[in-house]
LUMLODREN-922877 format. One record per residue (C-alpha): y, z, x. Coordinates in nm, 4 decimals. Each point is the difference from the previous one (the first is absolute). Layout:
LUMLODREN-922877
y_z_x
Y_Z_X
...
end
This chain:
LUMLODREN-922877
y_z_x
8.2529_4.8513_10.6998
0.2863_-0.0272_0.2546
0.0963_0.3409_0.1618
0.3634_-0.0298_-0.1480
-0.0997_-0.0674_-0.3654
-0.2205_0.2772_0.0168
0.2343_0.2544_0.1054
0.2317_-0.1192_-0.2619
-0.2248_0.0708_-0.2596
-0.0671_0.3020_0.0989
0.3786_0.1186_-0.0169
0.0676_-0.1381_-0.3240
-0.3722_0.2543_-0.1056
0.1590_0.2880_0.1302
0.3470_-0.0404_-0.1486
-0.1925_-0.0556_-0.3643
-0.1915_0.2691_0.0526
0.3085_0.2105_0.1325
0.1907_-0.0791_-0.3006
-0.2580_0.0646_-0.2379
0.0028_0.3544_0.1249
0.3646_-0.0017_-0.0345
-0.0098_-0.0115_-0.3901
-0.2919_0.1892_-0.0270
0.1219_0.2927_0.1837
0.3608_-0.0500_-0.1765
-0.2505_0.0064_-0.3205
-0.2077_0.3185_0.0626
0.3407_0.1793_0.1416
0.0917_0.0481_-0.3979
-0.3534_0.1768_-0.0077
-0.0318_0.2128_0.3005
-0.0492_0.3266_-0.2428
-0.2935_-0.1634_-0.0647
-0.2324_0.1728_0.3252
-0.2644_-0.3460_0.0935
0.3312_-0.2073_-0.0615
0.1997_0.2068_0.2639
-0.2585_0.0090_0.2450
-0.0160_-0.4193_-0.0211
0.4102_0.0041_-0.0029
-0.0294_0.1935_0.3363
-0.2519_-0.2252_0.1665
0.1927_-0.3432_-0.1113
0.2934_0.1875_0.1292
-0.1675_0.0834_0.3510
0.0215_-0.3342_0.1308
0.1399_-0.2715_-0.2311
0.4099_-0.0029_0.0625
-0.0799_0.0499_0.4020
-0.2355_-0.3149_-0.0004
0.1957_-0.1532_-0.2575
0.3433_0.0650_0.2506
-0.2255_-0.0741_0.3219
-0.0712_-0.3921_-0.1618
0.3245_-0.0284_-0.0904
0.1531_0.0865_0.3730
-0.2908_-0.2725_0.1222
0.1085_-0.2207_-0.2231
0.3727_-0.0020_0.0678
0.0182_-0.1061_0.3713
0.2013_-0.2397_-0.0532
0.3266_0.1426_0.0157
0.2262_-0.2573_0.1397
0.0191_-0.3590_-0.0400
-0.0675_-0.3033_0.2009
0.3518_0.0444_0.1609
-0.0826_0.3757_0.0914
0.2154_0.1580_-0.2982
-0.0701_0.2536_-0.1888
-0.1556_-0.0513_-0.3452
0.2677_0.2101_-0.1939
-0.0426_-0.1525_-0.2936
-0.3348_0.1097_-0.0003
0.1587_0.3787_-0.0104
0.2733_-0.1008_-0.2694
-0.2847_-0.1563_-0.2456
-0.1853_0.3032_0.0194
0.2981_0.1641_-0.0483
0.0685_-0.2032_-0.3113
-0.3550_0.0550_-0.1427
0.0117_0.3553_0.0419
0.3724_0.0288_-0.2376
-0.1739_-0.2557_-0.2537
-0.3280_0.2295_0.0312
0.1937_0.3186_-0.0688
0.2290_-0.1182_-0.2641
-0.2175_-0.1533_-0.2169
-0.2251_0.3319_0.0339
0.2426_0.2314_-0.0734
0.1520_-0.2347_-0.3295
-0.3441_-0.0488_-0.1020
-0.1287_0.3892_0.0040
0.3518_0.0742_-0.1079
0.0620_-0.2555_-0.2743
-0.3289_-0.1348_-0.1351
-0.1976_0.3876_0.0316
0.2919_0.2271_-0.0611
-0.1229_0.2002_0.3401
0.2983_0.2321_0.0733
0.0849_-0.0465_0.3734
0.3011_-0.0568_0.2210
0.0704_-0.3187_0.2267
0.0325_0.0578_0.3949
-0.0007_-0.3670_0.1341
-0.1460_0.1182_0.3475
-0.1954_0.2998_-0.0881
-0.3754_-0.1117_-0.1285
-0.2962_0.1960_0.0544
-0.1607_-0.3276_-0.2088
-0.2071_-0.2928_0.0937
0.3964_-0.1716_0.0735
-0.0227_0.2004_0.3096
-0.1907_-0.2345_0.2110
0.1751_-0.2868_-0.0834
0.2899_0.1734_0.1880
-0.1937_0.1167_0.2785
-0.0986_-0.2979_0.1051
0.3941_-0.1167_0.0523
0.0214_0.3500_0.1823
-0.3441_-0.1253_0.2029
0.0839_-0.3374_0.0829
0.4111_0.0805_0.1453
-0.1536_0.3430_0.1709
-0.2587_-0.2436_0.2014
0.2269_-0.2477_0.0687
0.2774_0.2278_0.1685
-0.2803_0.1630_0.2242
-0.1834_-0.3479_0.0593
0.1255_0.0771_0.3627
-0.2226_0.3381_0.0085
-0.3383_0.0096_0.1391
-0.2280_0.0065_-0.2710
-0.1902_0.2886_0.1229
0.3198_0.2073_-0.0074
0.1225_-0.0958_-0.3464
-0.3571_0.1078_-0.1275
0.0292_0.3341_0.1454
0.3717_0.0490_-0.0954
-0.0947_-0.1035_-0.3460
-0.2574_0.2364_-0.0415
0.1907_0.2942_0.1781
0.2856_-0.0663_-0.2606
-0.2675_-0.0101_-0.2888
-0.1020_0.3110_0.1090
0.3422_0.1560_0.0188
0.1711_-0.1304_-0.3268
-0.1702_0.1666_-0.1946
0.2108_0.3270_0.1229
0.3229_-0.1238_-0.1192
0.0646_0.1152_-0.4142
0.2361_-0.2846_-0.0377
-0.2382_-0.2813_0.0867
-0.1869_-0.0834_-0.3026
0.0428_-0.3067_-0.2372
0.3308_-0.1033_0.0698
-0.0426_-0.3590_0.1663
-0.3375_0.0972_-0.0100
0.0779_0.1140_0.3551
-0.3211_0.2415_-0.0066
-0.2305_-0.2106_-0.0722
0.1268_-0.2926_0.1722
-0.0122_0.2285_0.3328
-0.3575_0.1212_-0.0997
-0.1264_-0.3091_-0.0773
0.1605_-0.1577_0.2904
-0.2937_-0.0161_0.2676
-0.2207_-0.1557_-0.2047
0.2116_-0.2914_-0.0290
0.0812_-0.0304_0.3761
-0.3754_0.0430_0.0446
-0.0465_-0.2777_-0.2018
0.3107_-0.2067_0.1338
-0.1020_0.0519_0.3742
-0.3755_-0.0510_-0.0368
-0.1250_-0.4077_0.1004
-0.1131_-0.1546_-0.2338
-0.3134_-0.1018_0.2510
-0.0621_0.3596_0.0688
-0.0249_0.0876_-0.3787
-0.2118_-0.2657_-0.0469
-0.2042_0.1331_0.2769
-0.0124_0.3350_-0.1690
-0.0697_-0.1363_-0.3164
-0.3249_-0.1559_0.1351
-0.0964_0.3079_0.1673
0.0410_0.2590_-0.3274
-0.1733_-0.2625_-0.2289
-0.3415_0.0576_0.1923
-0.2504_0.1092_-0.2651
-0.0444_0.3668_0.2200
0.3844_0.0422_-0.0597
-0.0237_-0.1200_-0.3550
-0.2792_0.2254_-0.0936
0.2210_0.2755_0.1762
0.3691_-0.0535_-0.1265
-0.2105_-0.0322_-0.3787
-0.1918_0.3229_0.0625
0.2869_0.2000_0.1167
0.2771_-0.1696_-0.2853
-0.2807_0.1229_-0.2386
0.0197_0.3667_0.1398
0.3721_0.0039_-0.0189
0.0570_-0.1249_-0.3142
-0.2769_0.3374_-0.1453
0.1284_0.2344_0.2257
0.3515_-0.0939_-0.1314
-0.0840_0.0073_-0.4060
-0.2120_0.3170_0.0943
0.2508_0.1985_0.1623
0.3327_-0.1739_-0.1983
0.1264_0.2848_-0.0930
-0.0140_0.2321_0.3061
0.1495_-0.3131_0.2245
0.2578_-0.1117_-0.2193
0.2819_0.1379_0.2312
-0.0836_-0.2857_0.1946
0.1328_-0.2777_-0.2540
0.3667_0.0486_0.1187
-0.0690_-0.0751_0.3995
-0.1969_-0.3039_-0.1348
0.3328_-0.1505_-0.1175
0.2247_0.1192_0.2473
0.2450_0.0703_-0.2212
0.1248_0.2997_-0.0180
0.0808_0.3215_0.2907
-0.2588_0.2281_0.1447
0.1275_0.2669_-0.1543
-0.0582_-0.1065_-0.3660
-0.3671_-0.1249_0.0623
-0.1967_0.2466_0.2127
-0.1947_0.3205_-0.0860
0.0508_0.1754_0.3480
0.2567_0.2408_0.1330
0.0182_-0.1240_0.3284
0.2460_-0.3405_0.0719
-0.1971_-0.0621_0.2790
-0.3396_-0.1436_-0.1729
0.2422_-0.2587_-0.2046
0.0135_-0.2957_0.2255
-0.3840_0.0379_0.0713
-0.0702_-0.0410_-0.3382
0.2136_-0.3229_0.0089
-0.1750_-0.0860_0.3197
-0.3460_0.0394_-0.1495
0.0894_-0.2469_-0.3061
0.1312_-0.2348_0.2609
-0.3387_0.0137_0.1812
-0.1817_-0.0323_-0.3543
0.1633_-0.2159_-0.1409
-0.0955_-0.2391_0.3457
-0.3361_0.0804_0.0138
-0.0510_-0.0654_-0.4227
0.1444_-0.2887_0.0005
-0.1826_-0.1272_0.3095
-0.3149_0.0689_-0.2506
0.1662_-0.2056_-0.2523
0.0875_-0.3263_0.1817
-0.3820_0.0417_0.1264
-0.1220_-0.0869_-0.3399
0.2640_-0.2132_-0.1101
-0.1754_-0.3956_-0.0185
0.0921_-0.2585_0.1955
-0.1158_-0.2867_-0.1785
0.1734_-0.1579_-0.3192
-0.0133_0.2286_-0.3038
0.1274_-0.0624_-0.3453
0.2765_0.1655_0.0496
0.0712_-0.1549_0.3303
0.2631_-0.1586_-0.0836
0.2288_0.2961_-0.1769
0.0411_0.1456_0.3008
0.3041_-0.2216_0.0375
0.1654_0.1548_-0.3203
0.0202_0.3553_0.0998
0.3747_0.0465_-0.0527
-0.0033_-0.1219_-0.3397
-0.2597_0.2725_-0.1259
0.1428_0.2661_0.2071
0.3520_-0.0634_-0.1627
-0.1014_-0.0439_-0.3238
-0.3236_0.2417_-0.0662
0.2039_0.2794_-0.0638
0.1943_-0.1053_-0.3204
-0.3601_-0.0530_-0.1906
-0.1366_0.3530_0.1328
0.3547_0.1468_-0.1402
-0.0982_-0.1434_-0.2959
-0.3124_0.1030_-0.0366
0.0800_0.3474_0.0672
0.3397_0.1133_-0.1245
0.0013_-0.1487_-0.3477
-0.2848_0.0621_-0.2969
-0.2068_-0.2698_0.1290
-0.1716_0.1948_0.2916
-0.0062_0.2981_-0.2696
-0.1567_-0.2168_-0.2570
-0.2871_-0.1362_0.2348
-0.0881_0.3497_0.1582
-0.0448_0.0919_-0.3470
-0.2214_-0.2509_-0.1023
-0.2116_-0.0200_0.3341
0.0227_0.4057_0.1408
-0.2332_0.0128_0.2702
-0.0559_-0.3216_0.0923
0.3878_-0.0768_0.0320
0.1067_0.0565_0.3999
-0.3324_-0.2062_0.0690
0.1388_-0.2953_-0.2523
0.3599_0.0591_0.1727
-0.1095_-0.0581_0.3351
-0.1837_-0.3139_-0.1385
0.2816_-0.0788_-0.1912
0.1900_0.0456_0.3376
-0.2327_-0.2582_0.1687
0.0823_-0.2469_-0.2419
0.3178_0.0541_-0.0061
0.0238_-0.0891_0.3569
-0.1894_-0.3387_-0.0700
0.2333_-0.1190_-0.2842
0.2897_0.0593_0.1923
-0.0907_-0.1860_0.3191
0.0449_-0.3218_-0.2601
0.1465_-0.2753_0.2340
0.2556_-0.0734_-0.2616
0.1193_0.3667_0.0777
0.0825_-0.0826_0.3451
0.2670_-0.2392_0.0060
0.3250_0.2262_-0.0518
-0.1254_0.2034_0.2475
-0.0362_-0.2410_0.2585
0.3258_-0.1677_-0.0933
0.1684_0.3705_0.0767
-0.2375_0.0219_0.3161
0.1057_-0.3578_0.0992
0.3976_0.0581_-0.0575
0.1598_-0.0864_0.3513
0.3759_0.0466_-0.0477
0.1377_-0.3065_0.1871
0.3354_0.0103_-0.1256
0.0311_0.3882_0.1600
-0.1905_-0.0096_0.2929
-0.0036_-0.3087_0.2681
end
């Protein structure tokens, strides 16, 4: 199999895989009072948006055209997505399952959050396209570290996360595509399998062991919200280190991931090129699963065994929605190119 083929393949694995965890973890986060289901909601949560945000900075290189312009309309689609995203969320939860909330069109703490982070990613690493990538690294992790001392940063624009998050996608944006694929051959040897299994086993017990005694750490794992709100200690200086360390974690676990992600063709191979369709529209089903009688109704009927059958139910979920039929409005939004504004 050509070198090139295979490394496609094993892109379009890891985004499947990365977006089954999405809806899984968006599942069991209706269920975290539930202590095994919390402990799996913080592992998911240790690594899957970073290495989720680190493909999608590799995969977005591409940020001006033949002519050496930049792609805006690449910004304005997602920009476009995101208000469709939003919209139809709030109507839906608001309309169709009576949920009483209040519309803020760029405030989400929701899944429409990365939709809009990824406009804010691709203009921010355009305008410093002229730094040294060494130095934007650093300056984006410095500023990760700092944010989180400002109260007024939160999830307006998503600006908190989008500046927490941000590394991983210049990481991913400045990082060859032949030196990936370099490391990618080196962290699938079976010795670094057997380790990045052995360890991702240990984390995932120590984490639905000790749930409850670590759960202050859910908040720096989304990067959401201000130090102040999300920390047991007195002290202000121990906050960025804390950020620091999931930083560092949230590298090294999802090093151990890619490790055992396959290479070759899978079955779901191929639905790795349909992630935006399931991450957009997951959300409305697991609203409706759990805020009307229906998610009552079947917790009822199967009691213990129902957050097992909901992560299941999660996992096929994911499949039915990565139906190629599903993907053509998206693509035509993805695909809109504005000729008649911009030359």
């Amino acid at each position: 199999m050509p070198e090139t083929k295979k490394r496609i393949l094993y892109y379009d694995n890891l985004k499947f895989i990365l977006i089954l965890l999405v809806v899984i973890g968006h599942v069991i986060e209706r269920q975290v009072d539930i202590s095994y289901m919390n402990g799996i909601y913080l592992f998911i949560y240790t690594f899957h948006m970073p290495l989720f945000i680190f493909i999608t900075g590799f995969l977005a290189k591409k940020l001006e055209d033949k002519d050496g312009n930049f792609r805006l309309y690449k910004v304005i689609n997602y920009v476009l997505l995101y208000l469709i995203f939003k919209i139809s969320l709030f109507l839906f939860s608001k309309f169709i399952l009576h949920q009483d909330i209040e519309f803020y069109l760029f405030t989400e703490r929701e899944a429409p959050w990365y939709i809009l982070a990824c406009a804010f990613w691709l203009s921010l690493t355009y305008l410093t396209k002229n730094v040294k990538p060494k130095c934007m690294l650093i300056f984006s992790v410095i500023l990760a570290l700092v944010i989180g001392y400002d109260f007024f940063v939160e999830d307006v624009f998503v600006l908190s996360r989008t500046i927490v998050f941000y590394p991983f996608f210049l990481l991913g944006f400045y990082l060859s595509k032949e030196k990936l694929n370099n490391f990618v051959n080196i962290i699938h040897q079976r010795k670094y399998q057997l380790i990045s299994f052995v360890c991702l086993t240990g984390l995932l017990v120590f984490m639905i062991i000790f749930a409850s005694k670590i759960g202050f750490i859910k908040n720096f794992l989304f990067g959401a919200v201000p130090y102040y709100f999300v920390t047991p200690f007195d002290t202000s200086l121990i906050y960025p280190a804390f950020r620091l360390l999931f930083l560092v974690l949230a590298v090294i676990v999802s090093i151990m991931v890619m490790a055992l992600v396959p290479r070759r063709e899978m079955f779901f191979t191929r639905l790795g090129t349909r992630t935006l369709q399931i991450y957009v529209l997951h959300l409305f089903f697991i609203y409706l699963i759990f805020y009307t009688r229906i998610g009552t109704y079947l917790a009822d009927i199967f009691e213990g065994y129902w957050p097992l059958l909901t992560i299941l139910g999660g996992a096929l979920l994911t499949f039915i929605l990565s139906f190629k039929f599903i993907e053509k409005p998206f693509n035509k939004i993805m695909d809109l190119r504005y000729k008649k504004i911009f030359k």
